[in-house]
C-alpha positions as CSV (number, residue, x, y, z in Angstrom):
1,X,-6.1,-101.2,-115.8
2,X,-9.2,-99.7,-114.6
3,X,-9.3,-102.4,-111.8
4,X,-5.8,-101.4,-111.0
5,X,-6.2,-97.7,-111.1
6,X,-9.7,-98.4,-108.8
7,X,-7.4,-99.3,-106.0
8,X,-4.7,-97.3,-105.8
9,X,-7.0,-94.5,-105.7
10,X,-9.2,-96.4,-103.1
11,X,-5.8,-97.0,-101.0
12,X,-4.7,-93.7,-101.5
13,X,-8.0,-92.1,-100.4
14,X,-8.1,-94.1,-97.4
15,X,-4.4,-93.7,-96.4
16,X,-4.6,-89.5,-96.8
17,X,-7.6,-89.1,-94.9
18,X,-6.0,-91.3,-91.6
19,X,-2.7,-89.3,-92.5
20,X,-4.3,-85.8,-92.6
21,X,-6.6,-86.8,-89.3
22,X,-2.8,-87.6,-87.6
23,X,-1.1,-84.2,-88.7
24,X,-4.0,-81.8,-88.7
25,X,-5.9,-83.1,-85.2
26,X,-4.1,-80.7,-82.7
27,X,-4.9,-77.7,-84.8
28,X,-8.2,-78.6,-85.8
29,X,-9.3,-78.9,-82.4
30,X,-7.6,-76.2,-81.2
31,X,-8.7,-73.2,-83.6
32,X,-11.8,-71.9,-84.1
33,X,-14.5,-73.3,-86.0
34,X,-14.5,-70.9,-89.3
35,X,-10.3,-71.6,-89.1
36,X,-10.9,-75.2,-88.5
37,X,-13.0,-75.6,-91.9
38,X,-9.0,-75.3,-93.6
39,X,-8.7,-79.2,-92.7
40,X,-11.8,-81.0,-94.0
41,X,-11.7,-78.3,-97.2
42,X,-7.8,-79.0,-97.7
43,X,-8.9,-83.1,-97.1
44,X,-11.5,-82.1,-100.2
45,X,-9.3,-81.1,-102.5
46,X,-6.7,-83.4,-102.5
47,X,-9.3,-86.2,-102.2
48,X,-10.2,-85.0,-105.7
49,X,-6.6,-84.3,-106.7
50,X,-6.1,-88.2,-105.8
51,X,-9.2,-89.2,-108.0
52,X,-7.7,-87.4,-111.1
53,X,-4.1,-88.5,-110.8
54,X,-4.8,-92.0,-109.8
55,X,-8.1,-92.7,-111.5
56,X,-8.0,-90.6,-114.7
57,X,-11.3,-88.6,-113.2
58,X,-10.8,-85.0,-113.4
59,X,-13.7,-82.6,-111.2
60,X,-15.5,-79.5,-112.9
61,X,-18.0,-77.8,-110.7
62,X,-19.4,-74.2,-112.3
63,X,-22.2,-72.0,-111.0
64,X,-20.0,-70.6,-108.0
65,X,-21.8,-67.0,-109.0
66,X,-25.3,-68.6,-108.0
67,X,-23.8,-69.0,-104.1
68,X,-25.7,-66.1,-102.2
69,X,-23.6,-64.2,-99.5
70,X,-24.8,-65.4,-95.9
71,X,-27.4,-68.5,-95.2
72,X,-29.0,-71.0,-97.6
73,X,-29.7,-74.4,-98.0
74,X,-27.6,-76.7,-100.6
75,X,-30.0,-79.0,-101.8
76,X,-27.5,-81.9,-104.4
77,X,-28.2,-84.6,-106.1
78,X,-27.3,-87.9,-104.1
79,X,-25.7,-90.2,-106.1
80,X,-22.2,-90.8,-104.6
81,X,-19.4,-90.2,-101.3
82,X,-18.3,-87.9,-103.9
83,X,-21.3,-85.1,-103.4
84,X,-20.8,-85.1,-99.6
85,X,-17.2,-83.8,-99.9
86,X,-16.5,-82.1,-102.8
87,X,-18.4,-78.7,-102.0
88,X,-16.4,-78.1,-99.0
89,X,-14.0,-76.1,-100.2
90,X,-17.2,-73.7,-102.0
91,X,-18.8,-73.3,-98.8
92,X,-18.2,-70.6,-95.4
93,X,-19.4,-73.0,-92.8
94,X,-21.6,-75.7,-93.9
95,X,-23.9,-78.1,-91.6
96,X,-25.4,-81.3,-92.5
97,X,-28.2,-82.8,-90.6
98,X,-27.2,-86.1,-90.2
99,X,-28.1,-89.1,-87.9
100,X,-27.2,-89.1,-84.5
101,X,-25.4,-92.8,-84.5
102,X,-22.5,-90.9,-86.3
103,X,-21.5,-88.7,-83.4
104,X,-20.6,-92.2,-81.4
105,X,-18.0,-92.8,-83.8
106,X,-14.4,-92.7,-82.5
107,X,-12.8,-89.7,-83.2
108,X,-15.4,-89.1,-86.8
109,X,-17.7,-88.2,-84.0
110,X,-15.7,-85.4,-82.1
111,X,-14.9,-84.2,-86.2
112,X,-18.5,-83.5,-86.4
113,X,-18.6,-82.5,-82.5
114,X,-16.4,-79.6,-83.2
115,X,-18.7,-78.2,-86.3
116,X,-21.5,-78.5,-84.4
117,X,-23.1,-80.4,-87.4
118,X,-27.2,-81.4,-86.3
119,X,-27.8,-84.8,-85.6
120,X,-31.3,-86.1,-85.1
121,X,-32.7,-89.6,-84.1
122,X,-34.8,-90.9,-87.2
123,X,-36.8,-93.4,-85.6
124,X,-39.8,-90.9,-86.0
125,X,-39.7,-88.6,-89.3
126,X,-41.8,-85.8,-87.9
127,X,-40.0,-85.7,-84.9
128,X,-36.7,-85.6,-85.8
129,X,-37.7,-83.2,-88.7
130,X,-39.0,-80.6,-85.6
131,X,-36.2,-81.4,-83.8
132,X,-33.4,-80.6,-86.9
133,X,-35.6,-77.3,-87.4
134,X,-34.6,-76.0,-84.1
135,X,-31.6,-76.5,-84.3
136,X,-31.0,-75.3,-87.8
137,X,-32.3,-71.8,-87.0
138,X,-29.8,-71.7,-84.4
139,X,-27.1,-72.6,-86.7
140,X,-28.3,-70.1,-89.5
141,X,-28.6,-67.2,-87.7
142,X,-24.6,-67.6,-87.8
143,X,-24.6,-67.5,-91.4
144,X,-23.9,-71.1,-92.1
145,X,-24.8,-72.9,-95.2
146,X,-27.1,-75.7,-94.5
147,X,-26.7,-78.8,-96.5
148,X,-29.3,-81.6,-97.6
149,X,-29.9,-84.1,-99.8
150,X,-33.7,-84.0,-100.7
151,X,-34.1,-87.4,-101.7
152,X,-32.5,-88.8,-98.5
153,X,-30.6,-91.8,-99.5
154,X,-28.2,-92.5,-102.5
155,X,-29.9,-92.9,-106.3
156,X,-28.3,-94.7,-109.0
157,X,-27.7,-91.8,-112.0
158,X,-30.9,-91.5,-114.9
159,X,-33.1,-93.4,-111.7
160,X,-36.4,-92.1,-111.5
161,X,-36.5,-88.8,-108.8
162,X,-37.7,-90.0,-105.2
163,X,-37.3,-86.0,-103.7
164,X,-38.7,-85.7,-100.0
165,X,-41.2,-83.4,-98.8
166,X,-38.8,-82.6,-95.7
167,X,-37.1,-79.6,-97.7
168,X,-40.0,-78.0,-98.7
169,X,-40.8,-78.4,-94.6
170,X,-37.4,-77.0,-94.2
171,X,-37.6,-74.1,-96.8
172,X,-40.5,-73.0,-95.4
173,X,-39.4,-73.1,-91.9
174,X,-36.1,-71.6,-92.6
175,X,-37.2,-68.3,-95.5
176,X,-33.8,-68.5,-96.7
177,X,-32.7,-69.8,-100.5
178,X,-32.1,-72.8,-102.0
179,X,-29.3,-74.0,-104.6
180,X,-30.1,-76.9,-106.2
181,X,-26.7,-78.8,-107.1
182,X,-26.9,-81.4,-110.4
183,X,-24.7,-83.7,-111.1
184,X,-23.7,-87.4,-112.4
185,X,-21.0,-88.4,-109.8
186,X,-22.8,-91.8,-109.7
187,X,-21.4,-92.6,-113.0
188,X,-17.6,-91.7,-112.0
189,X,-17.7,-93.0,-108.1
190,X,-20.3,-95.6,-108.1
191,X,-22.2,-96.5,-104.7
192,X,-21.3,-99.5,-103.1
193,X,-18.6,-100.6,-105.6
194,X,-15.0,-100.1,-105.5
195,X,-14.8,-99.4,-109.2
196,X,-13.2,-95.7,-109.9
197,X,-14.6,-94.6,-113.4
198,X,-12.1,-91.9,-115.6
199,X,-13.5,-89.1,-117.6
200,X,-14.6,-85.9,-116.4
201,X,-16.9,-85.3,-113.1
202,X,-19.1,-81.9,-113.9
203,X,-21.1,-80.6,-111.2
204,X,-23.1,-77.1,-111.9
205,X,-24.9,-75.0,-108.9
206,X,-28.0,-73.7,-110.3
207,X,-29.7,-70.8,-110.2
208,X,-31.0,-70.2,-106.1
209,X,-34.7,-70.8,-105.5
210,X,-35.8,-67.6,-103.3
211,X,-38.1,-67.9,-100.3
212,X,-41.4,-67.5,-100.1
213,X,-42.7,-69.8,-103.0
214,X,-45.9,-72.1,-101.9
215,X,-44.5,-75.4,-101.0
216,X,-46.2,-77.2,-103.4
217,X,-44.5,-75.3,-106.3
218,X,-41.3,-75.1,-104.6
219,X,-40.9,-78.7,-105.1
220,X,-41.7,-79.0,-108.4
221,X,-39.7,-76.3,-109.7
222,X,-36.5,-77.9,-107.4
223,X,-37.3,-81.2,-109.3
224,X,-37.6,-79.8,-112.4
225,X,-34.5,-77.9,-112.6
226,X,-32.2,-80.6,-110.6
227,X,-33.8,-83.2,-112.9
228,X,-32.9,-80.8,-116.2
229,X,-29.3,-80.2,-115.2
230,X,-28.9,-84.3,-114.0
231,X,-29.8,-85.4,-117.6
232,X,-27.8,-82.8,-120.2
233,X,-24.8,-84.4,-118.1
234,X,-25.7,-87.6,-118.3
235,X,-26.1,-87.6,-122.0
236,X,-22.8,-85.4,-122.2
237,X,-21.1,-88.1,-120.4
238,X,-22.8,-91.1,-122.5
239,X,-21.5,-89.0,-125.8
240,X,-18.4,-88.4,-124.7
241,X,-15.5,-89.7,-126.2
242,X,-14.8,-92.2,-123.2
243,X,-17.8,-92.8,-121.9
244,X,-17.8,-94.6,-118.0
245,X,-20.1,-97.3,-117.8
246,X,-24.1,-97.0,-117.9
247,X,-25.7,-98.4,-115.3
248,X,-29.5,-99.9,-116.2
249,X,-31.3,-96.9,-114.7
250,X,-28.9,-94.3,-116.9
251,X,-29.5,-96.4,-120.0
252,X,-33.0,-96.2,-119.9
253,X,-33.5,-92.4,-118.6
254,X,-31.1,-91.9,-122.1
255,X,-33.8,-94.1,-123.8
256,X,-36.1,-91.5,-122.7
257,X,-34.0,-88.7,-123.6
258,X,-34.0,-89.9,-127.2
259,X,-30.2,-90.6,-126.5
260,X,-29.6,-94.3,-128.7
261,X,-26.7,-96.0,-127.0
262,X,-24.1,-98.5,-128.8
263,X,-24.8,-102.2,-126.8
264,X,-22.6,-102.7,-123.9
265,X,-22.6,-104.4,-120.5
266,X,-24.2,-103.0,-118.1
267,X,-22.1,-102.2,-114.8
């Protein structure tokens, strides 16, 4: 069954976004950006609508009052596709800094094109992180919502934190807050399987970090409280009454926790 349910949402996903991407393309491009937002935060939604009706996982994401009014950075956990669409529909006018290769994508490229998104060429770290910096202050002195993921690259839920010094670069730069996001969507959406996991998805923004902190402490209090928030849902979604399954880095971060887990194979 779980196999089953795992692709009909998988085909279902796929099948609305080229559907919406058909219907909603003339007026996407033709409005204005802020009225244009309506199509990837209507995509959102029923992405997640499809999750719970096809694959039993249900979305809770609390701590809307921690969102300040006007510019900040979103700083998530990165565990899944999941954390890189479900905050749409919370945000004004986000902007991702994201690699350049992206925007030569058929038709995903003019999507990002017309949000004026920030693409930077990685081959040199310091570089592109000047580069992005420019252009972010441009973009935030419209009131956007910047949004990075501040250990890069996708970690497997309970895996030890690999957070990059970039953001506190950033923070610095920019003087404007930052709302940590914590969340387990690894567990539910695993990366680089097709497996679709039921239960329920809880995501929490926390509490902003204001500017001006030394960098140094910055980081540790952004590790801190992301890593806190991580592991009281991962052991409230290890104790629940239908657990998904525990990959080896969540089973031993619940080791560490104290949390005793009945034997099962690992997935």
């Amino acid at each position: 069954m779980l196999v089953i349910r795992s692709l009909a949402f998988n085909a279902a996903f796929y099948l609305n976004l080229i559907v919406q991407m058909i219907v909603f393309t003339p007026f996407y491009f033709l409005a204005p950006r802020h009225k244009a937002w309506f199509v990837p935060r209507f995509w959102s939604r029923t992405s997640l609508k499809l999750q719970e009706w096809l694959a039993g996982t249900k979305t809770e994401i609390d701590g809307l009052e921690n969102l300040p009014d006007g510019p900040f950075i979103l700083a998530p956990k990165h565990q899944s596709f999941w954390d890189t669409i479900a905050f749409f529909p919370y945000l004004k006018d986000p902007v991702y800094i994201l690699k350049r290769e992206l925007t030569w994508i058929p038709m995903f490229g003019w999507y990002i094109g017309k949000m004026k998104m920030i693409p930077i060429n990685r081959g040199s770290r310091s570089k592109a992180l000047k580069q992005a910096l420019v252009v972010a202050k441009e973009r935030m002195a419209d009131n956007r919502q910047l949004i990075i993921y501040p250990e890069g690259t996708r970690r497997s839920p309970g895996a030890e934190p690999a957070y990059k010094w970039g953001i506190a670069e950033i923070y610095a730069a920019l003087g404007v807050p930052v709302v940590p996001v914590a969340h387990v969507a690894g567990l539910y959406w695993p990366r680089r399987k097709f497996l679709r996991f039921p239960g329920t998805l809880k995501a929490r923004f926390l509490p902003p970090i204001e500017p001006g902190m030394e960098k140094d402490a910055f980081m540790k209090r952004l590790i801190a409280e992301t890593e806190a928030g991580c592991d009281a849902f991962l052991i409230d979604a290890a104790t629940s009454d239908n657990p998904p399954a525990m990959p080896d880095t969540a089973i031993k971060r619940l080791k560490e926790l104290g949390v005793e887990l009945p034997a099962r194979p690992a997935k």
